[in-house]
C-alpha positions in Angstrom: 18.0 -9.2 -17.7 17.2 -6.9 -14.4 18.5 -3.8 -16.3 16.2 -5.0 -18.9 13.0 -5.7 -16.3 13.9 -1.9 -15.3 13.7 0.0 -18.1 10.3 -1.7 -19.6 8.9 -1.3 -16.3 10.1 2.9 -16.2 9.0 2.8 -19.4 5.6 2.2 -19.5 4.8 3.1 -15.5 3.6 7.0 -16.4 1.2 5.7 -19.1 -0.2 3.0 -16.5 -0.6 5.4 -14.1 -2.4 7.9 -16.7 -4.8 5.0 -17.3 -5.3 3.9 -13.4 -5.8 7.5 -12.8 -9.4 7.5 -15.1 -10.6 5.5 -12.3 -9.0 5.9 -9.2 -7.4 9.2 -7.2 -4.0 10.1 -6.9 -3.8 9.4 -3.4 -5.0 5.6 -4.1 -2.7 4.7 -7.1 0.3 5.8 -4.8 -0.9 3.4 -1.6 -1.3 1.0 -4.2 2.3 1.5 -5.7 4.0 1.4 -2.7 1.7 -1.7 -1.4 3.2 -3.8 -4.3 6.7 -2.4 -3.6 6.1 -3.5 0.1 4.6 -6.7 -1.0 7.7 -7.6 -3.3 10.8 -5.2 -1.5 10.3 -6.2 1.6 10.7 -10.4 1.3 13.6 -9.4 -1.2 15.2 -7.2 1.6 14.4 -8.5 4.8 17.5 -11.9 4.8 20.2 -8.7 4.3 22.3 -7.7 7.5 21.3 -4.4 9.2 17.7 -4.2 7.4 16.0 -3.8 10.9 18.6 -1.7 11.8 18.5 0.6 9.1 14.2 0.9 9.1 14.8 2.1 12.8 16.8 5.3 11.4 15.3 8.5 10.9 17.1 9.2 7.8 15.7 6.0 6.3 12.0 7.7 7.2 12.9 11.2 6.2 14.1 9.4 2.9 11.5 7.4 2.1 8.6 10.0 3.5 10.3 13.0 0.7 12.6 11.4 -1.7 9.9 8.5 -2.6 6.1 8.8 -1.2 5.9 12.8 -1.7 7.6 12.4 -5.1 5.2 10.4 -6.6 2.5 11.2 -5.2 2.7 14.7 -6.4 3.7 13.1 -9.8 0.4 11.1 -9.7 -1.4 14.4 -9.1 0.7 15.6 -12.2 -0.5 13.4 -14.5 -3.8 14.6 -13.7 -3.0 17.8 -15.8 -0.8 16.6 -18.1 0.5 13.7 -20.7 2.1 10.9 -19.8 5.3 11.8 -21.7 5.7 15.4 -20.4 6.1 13.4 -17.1 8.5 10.8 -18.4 10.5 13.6 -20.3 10.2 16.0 -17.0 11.3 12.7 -14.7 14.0 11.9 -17.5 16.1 15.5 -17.1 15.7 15.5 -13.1 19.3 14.0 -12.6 21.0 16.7 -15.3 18.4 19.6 -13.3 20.0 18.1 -9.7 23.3 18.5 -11.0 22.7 21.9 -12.0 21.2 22.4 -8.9 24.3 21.1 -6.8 26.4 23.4 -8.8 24.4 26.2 -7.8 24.1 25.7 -4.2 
């Protein structure tokens, strides 16, 4: 069932996004993306051993500041000059282009 949740919820997040993007900036939809992730995340996480712990770490900020907010706030500002399922199709080959990339380096 949670895989399930997942994938409908990928599935239709760019073309969401497109749409909230006809009326509202790039830098808005991602404060209010990560508002509702706060909102519901936080609750789910905060009961788990080590959470305050780990929040205190500046990996967990460097992590969240570039492998979250800066990715998708530059995807919102994507979708600003491009469709909805270039992104999806661009966001779907990222783990085969870091694998590549791992090889490489």
């Amino acid at each position: 069932m949670a895989v399930g949740v997942a994938v409908l919820l990928w599935s239709t997040a760019f073309g969401v996004s497109s749409e909230v993007l006809t009326t509202a900036s790039p830098a808005v939809l991602s404060v209010m993306r990560f508002t509702i992730a706060l909102l519901v995340l936080v609750p789910l996480a905060a009961g788990r051993p080590g959470f305050i712990r780990t929040l205190r770490q500046p990996r967990t900020v460097l992590l969240g500041l570039f492998g979250v907010s800066l990715y998708y706030s530059l995807t919102n500002i994507g979708l600003e000059f491009t469709e909805p399922g270039t992104v999806a199709l661009t966001n779907a080959a990222l783990p085969a282009m870091t694998a590549v990339l791992g090889a490489i380096i």
